[in-house]
N, C-alpha and C positions, 0 to 999 in steps of 0.2 A: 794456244795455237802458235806461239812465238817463238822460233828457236834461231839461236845468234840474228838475229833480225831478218833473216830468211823463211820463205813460205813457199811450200813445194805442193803446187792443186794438179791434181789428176783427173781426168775422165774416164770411162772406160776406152778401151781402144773397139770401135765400132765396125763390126763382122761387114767386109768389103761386096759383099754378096747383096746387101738389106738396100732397099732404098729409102735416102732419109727422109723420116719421119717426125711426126711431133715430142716422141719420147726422145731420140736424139738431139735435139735442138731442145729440151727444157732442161739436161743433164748439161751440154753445152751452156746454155745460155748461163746456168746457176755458176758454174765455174770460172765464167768472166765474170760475172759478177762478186764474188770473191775473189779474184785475183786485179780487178780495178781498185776496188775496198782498198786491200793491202796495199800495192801502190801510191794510194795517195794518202796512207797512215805513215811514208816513207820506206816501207819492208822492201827488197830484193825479191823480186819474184818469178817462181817457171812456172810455168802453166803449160802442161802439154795435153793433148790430143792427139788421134790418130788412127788404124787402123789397122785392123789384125786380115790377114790375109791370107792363111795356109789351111790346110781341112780337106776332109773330101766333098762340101759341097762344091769348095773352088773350083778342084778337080772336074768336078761333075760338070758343071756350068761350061768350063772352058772345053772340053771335050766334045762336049751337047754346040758349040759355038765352033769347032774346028779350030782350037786358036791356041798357045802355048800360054797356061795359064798364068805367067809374069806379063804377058801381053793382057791377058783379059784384066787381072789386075789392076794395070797401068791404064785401061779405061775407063776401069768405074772410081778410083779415087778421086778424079775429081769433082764428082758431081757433090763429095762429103767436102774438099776445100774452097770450092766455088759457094757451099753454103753460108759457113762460117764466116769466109768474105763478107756473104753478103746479110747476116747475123750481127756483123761489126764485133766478133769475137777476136778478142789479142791473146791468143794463144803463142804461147813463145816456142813453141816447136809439135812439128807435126812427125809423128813416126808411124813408121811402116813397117810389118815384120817381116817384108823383105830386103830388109835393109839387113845388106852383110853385115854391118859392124853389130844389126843387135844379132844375128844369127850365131857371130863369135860368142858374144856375152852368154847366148842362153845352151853352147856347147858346152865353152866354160864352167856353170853353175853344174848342168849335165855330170862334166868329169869329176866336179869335187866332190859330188854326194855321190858316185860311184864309188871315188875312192874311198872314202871314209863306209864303205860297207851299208849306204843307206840307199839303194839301189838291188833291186834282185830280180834275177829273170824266173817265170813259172808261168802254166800252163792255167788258161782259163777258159773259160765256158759259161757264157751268160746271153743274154738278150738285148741286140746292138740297135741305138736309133742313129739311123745317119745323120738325119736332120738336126738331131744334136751333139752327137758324136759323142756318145758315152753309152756304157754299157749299164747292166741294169738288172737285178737282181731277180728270179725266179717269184720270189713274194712281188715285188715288184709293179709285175705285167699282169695284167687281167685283159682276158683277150685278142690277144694279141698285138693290143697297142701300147706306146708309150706312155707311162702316168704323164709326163710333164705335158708334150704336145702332140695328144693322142693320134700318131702317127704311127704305122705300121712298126715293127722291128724284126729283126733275123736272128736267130741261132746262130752264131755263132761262137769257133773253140779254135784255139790259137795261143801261140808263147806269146808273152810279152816280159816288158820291163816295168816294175812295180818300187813305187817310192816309199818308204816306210811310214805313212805318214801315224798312220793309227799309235805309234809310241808314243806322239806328243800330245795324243784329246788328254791327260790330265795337264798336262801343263798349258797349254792353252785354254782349258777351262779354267784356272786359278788367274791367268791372266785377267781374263775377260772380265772378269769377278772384280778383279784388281783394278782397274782403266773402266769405270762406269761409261767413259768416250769415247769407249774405243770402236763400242757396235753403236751409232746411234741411227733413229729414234729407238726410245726402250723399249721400244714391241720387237725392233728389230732383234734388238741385243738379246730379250727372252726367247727369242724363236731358235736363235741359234743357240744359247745356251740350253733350252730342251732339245735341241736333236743332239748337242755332244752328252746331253746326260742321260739320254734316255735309251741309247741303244752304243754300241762298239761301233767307234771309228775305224773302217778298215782300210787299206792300205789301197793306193792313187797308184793306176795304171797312165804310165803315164810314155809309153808308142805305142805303134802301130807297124803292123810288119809292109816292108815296103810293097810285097807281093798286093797288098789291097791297098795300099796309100802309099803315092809315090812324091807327092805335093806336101812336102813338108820340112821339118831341118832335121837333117841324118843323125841319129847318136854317134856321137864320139867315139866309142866303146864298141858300136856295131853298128857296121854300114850299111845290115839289110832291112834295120829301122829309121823310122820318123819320129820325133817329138810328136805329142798327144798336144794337140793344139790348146790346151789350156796351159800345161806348162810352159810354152812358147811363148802364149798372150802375157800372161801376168809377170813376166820375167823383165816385160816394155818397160815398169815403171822405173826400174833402177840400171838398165841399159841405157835409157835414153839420157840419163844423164852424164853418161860413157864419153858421147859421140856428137849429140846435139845442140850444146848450144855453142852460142857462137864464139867462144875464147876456147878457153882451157876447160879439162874434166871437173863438171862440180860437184860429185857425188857425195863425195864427205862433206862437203856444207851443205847440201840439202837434202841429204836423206837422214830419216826417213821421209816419207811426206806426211806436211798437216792432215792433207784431206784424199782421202778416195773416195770421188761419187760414183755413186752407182745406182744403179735400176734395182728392186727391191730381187727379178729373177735370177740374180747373178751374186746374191748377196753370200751362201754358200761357197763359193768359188773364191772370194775374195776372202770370207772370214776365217776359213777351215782350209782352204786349199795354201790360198795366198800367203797363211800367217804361219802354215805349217813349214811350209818352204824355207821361209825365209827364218823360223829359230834351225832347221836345219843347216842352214848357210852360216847363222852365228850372224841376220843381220839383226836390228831394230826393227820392229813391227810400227807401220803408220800408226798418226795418231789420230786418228779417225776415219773410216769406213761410214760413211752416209747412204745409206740406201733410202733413193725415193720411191714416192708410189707409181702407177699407172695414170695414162688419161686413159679414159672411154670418149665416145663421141657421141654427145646428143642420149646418154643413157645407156650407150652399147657399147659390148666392146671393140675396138678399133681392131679389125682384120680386112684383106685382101678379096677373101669371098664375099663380106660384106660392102665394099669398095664405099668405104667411107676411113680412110686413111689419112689423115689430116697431112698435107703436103706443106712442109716450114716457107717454101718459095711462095705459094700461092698466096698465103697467108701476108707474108712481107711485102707481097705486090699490090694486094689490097685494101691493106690498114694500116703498112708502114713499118718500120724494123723496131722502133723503140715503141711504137703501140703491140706487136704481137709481143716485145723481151716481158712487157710489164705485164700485161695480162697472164703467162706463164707464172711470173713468182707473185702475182697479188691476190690470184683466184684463191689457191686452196695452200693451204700450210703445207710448209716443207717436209716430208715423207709420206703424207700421206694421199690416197688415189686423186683424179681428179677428172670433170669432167669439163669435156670443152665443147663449143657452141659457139654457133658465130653471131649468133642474140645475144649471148653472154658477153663478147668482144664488145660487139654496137654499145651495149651500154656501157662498160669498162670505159672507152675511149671516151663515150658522150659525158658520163656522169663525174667521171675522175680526173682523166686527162681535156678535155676541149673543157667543160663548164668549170672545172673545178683551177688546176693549174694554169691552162693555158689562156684562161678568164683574166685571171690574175694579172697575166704579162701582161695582157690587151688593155684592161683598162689602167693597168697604171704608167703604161707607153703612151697611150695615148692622151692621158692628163698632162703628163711631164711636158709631150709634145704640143698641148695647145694652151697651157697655163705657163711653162718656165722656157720656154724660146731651142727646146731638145735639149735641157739639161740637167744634171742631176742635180738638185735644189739644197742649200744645206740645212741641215735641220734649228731648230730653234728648243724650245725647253721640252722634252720628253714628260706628258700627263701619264696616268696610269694604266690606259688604254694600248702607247707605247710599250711602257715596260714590260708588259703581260706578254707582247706579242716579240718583244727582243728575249725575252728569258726563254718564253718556248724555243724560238729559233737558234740558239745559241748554245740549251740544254740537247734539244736532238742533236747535232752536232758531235759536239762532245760529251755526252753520255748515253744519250738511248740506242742512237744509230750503232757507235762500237758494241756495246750490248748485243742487239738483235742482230746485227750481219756475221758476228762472230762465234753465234750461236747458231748461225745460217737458220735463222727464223725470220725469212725473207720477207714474207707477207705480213710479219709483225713490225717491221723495218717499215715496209710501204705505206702499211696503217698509221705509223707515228707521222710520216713526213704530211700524208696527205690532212692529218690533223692541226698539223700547221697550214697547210695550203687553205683549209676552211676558215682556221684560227683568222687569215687574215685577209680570206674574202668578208667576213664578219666584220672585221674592224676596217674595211672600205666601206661595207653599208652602215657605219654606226658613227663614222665620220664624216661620210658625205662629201669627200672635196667639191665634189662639181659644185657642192651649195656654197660652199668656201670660198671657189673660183669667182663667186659674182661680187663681192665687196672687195675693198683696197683691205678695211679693216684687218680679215680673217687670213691676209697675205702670209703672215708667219707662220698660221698655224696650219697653211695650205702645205707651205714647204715641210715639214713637220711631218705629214700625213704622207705627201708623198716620197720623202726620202724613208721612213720606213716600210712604206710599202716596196721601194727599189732594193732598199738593202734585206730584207727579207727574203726577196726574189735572190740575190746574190747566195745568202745561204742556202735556198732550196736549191740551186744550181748543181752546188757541192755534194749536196745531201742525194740528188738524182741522177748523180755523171755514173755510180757503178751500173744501175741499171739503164738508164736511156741515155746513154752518151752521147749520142746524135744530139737532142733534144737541151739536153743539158748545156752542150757549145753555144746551139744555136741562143738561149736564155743569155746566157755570159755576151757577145758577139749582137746582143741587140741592145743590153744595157750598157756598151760599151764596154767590155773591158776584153782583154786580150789574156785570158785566161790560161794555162799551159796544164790542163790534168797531166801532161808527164810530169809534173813536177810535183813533190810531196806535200799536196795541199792541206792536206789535215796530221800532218804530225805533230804540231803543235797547237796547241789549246783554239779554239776560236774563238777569235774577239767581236763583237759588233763596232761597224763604222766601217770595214774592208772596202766600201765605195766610197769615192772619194767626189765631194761637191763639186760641179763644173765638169765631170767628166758627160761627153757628149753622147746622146744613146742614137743606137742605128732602127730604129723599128723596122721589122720584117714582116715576112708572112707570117702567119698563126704557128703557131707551133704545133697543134692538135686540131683542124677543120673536123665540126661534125659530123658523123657519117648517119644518114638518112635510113633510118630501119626498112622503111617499105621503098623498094626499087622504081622508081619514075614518082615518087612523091612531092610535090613541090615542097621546098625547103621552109619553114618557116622562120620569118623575118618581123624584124621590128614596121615596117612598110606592110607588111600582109596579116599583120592584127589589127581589131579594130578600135578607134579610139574610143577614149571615153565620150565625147561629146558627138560622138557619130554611132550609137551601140548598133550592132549587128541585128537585124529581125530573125530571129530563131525560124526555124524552119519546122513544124508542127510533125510530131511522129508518132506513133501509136506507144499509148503507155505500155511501160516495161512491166513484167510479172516475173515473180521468182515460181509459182506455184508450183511448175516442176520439179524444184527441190524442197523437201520436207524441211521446213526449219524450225530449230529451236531456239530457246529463251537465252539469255545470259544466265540466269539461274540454272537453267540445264546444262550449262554447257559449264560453269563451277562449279558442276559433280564430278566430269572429269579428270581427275588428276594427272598431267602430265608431268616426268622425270626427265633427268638426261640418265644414265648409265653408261659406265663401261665395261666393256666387253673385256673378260678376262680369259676365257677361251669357248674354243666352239668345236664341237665335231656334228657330223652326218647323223643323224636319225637312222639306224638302220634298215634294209628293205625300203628305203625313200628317197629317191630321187629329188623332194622337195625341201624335206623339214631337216632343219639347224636346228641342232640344242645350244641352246648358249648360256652359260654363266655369266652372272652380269656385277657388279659392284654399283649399287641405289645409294650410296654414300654409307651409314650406319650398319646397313644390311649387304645382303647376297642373296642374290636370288637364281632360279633355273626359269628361261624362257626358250620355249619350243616358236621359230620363226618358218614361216613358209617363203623361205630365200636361196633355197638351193639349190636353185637353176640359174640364179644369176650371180650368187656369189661362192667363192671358196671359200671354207672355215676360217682359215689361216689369215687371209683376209681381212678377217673381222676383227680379230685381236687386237686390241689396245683403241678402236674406234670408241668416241663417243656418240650413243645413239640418242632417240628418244623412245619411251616407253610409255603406254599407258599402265601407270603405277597402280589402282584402285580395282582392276579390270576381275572377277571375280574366276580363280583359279579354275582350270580345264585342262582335259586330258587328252593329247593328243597319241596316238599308235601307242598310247598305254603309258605316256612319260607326262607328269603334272607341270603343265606352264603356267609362272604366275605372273602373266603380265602378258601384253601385245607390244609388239614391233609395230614401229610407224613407218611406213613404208610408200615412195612413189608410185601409179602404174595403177592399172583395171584389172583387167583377167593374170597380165603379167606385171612382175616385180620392175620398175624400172631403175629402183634407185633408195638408197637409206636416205633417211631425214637423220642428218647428224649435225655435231655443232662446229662453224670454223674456228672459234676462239678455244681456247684453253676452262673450262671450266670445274668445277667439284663435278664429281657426280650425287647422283639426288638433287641438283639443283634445280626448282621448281620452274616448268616451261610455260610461259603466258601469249 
């Protein structure tokens, strides 16, 4: 990812029309999170965002509003910079694609692949979705809705102007081939390498005559068209380097970019459209295209009519900006779907962040603070109990965290940290100060216990500023030290001892306060359990009974065999609304399972997922196709959800 010690992170630029939502802000949040990373590995970094803003919805909206669509515009963008703000996102510039200067950039590009004969006007006739603004092939449409977002479409026949893009699918297929990084995750990268292999890349329309779209950047070449708002959008990432930062043009030192994220919908757009563009420009093609997954909410998926839209504000007002950033990259691995739940938060916050780190701070502030007079205590002879817990601290650091962040395997990053976070709630209860604290004798080895529990806290600080920065200040700012993440805290190796004995610590509020699952619940306190020498009288309740459910034995239940698998691809059951066929990889073998998930998921979807399977399950025939094996699946009458695995593992690895 390193190029002349410069790193160039993108977002998408986010359709000014949408109201921000949880996929916006977890595409966001990842891309400050790598570009904090970089920074304080000492890298040079732009980080932009922004918003794309011409189209005929714009059109439509502002007309539907009475208002001059650079006015309606100019309303809703804030509501995308006001988030960010309050996101605590250090995005180094925000662009607009009504911004003259990218309007020149993307005429510019316009005239040269005119001139160079990669431009041609001709007459078309296809099936138009506003909602997406693209046109759409005759196979296509099945009654007369849009495949994508089955949305009405129109007949429409009309000139335009067409990019040549279909000359370059071999050679961007050899690319892709060439740069295993270039599409990742590899589901992603096979998806798009079968649609260029499997059918003719045809050639990108890329206006609109002004007669039906007047909201957009004029062609160069003809003033009674508009730019095709995707050639306008995607033209952002090497414009803005034109015009926006704050010196001089830094285009040649940062392009291409490291990283394009993106939403896995858009990924098309960016890998085929994007990468065609720009071998016809004669630029560099980024060096990585990241497309993530989706959230669902609660099992479903997040739409408007359902009006369970997860709102990023509401979220931050209620749990906090560095509890909502972490919960985003710790839930589910980076590309693939995920579901969000505000049960799933409560415990994220309770179990990781309040019990686990924010435990940590508390009780070792408050030892320092009633055992060493507020201050940092200096250590005495390191036993082995130390060193276990300095070598982990010091290996994340400087080996695993560079590893996982820069693999953006966020949640494998979060995993390692919070492994030390347990590492050395472990070695508070296995030390004991407080019992330490009561003799003169064990004075040294109290100092000992507690200065590496302080300096531990010092490294997690570092290790948690990309993603809870908030939280991370606050950590530094209570054990004293006056920390500056603008400055390149990890470009050189880290050493243990960075705290320094005698420095005075500030104890604060909690850095993660528990949040109470059930709403007017009294809280519970060390005060509201009962002691041991006072036990509670139980309170008599009628004995429990399972008899409702049939149960069986542990010997019945290690007839079972349960698998993981991966899902190598899936189509539709024909005539079925319901059943998935899917090819699976059982580790040794390969097998064909028929799933009843075709109401909740898309094939494509499914690819490259690890499931669980019942491996043993004795072969059946469903609409005539032989499934050998069952799908484990969430849900009663309906599907609500795969049982799949977050970690990385083989497939055929055996599930207990």
């Amino acid at each position: 990812m390193e190029k002349d010690n410069t790193v160039y992170i993108t977002t998408p630029i986010y359709y000014v029309n949408d109201v921000p939502h949880i996929g916006h802000a977890y595409t966001t949040v990842a891309a400050d999170v790598l570009a904090r990373y970089w920074r304080l590995r000492g890298h040079e970094v732009f980080f932009l965002t922004g918003l794309d803003e011409h189209g005929q919805k714009v059109q439509q909206a502002a007309a539907k509003a009475g208002i001059d669509p650079q006015v309606h515009c100019d309303k809703l963008a804030p509501q995308f910079e006001d988030l960010w703000k309050k996101l605590n996102i250090s995005n180094d510039a925000f662009i607009r694609t009504t911004d003259p200067q990218h309007k020149s950039v993307v005429r510019r590009y316009l005239q040269q692949l005119y001139d160079k004969n990669l431009i041609y006007k001709d007459s078309y006739t296809g099936w138009y979705c506003t909602f997406d603004e693209r046109f759409w092939t005759e196979k296509d449409v099945e009654n007369g809705v849009c495949p994508d977002c089955k949305r009405p479409v129109e007949k429409l026949s009309e000139h335009n102007y067409f990019f040549k893009m279909g000359q370059y699918q071999d050679r961007l297929i050899e690319y892709i081939k060439a740069y295993p990084d270039f599409i990742r995750p590899e589901s992603r990268r096979n998806e798009v390498l079968g649609f260029l292999q499997n059918q003719k890349l045809s050639d990108l329309s890329i206006s609109r005559p002004i007669s039906r779209l007047s909201w957009g950047i004029e062609l160069p070449f003809d003033r009674d068209y508009v730019t095709y708002v995707w050639f306008d959008a995607l033209v952002n990432y090497v414009s803005a380097l034109e015009y926006l930062p704050r010196e001089n043009p830094v285009g040649e030192r940062f392009w291409p970019a490291n990283v394009h994220l993106v939403g896995k919908d858009i990924l098309t757009t960016h890998a085929v459209y994007w990468s065609t563009m720009l071998m016809a420009l004669n630029l560099p093609l980024p060096g990585t295209i990241f497309a993530h997954g989706w959230w669902t909410v609660d099992g479903e998926k997040m739409s408007k009519s359902r009006d369970n839209v997860v709102d990023p504000n509401t979220m931050v007002d209620k749990f906090g900006v560095d509890a909502f950033r972490y919960f985003l990259l710790r839930e589910v691995p980076f590309g693939q779907d995920g579901d969000f739940s505000q049960a799933a938060m409560i415990t994220r916050v309770n179990s990781d962040l309040a019990n686990g780190l924010g435990n940590l701070l508390s009780r070792t502030l408050t030892l320092i603070e009633r055992t060493q007079a507020n201050q940092i205590p200096a250590p005495e002879l390191m036993g082995p109990l130390e060193q276990e817990l300095r070598g982990a601290a010091v290996t994340l650091l400087n080996e695993t965290l560079p590893h996982y962040f820069e693999r953006l395997e966020f949640n494998r990053a979060l995993e390692s940290i919070w492994h030390v976070v347990q590492l050395a709630n472990q070695y508070v209860d296995k030390t004991a100060p407080w019992t330490l604290a009561k003799t003169d004798r064990d004075a040294a080895q109290l100092r000992t216990v507690l200065y590496t529990m302080a300096e531990t806290l010092r490294c997690l600080s570092l290790a948690t500023y990309p993603v809870i920065p908030q939280s991370a200040q606050s950590l530094c700012s209570q054990l004293g030290l006056s920390a500056d993440f603008a400055n390149p805290l990890l470009k050189d190796k880290v050493e243990w001892g960075g705290l320094k004995p005698g420095t005075a610590i500030h104890k604060g509020q909690s850095l993660f306060p528990r949040i109470e699952n059930k709403p007017g619940a009294k809280p519970v306190t060390e005060s509201s359990v009962p002691s041991q020498q006072t036990p509670a009288t139980p309170t008599p309740t009628a004995p429990q009974t399972l008899s409702a459910t049939p149960q069986i034995t542990i010997d019945e239940f290690a007839k079972i065999q349960l698998k993981t698998a991966k899902v190598l691809s899936a189509e539709r059951v024909p005539k079925s609304e319901k059943l998935i066929k899917l090819h699976v990889s059982v580790g040794t073998e390969q097998r064909q399972i028929v799933a009843g998930i075709g109401k909740k998921y898309e094939p494509d979807a499914l690819v490259g997922k690890t499931i669980v399977i019942v491996a043993n399950l004795k072969p059946a025939k469903l609409m005539g196709i032989e499934s050998q094996g069952m799908v484990l699946a969430a849900g009663d009458a309906d599907v609500r959800g795969l049982l799949t695995v977050l970690e990385e593992v083989d497939p055929g690895t055996k599930v207990k």
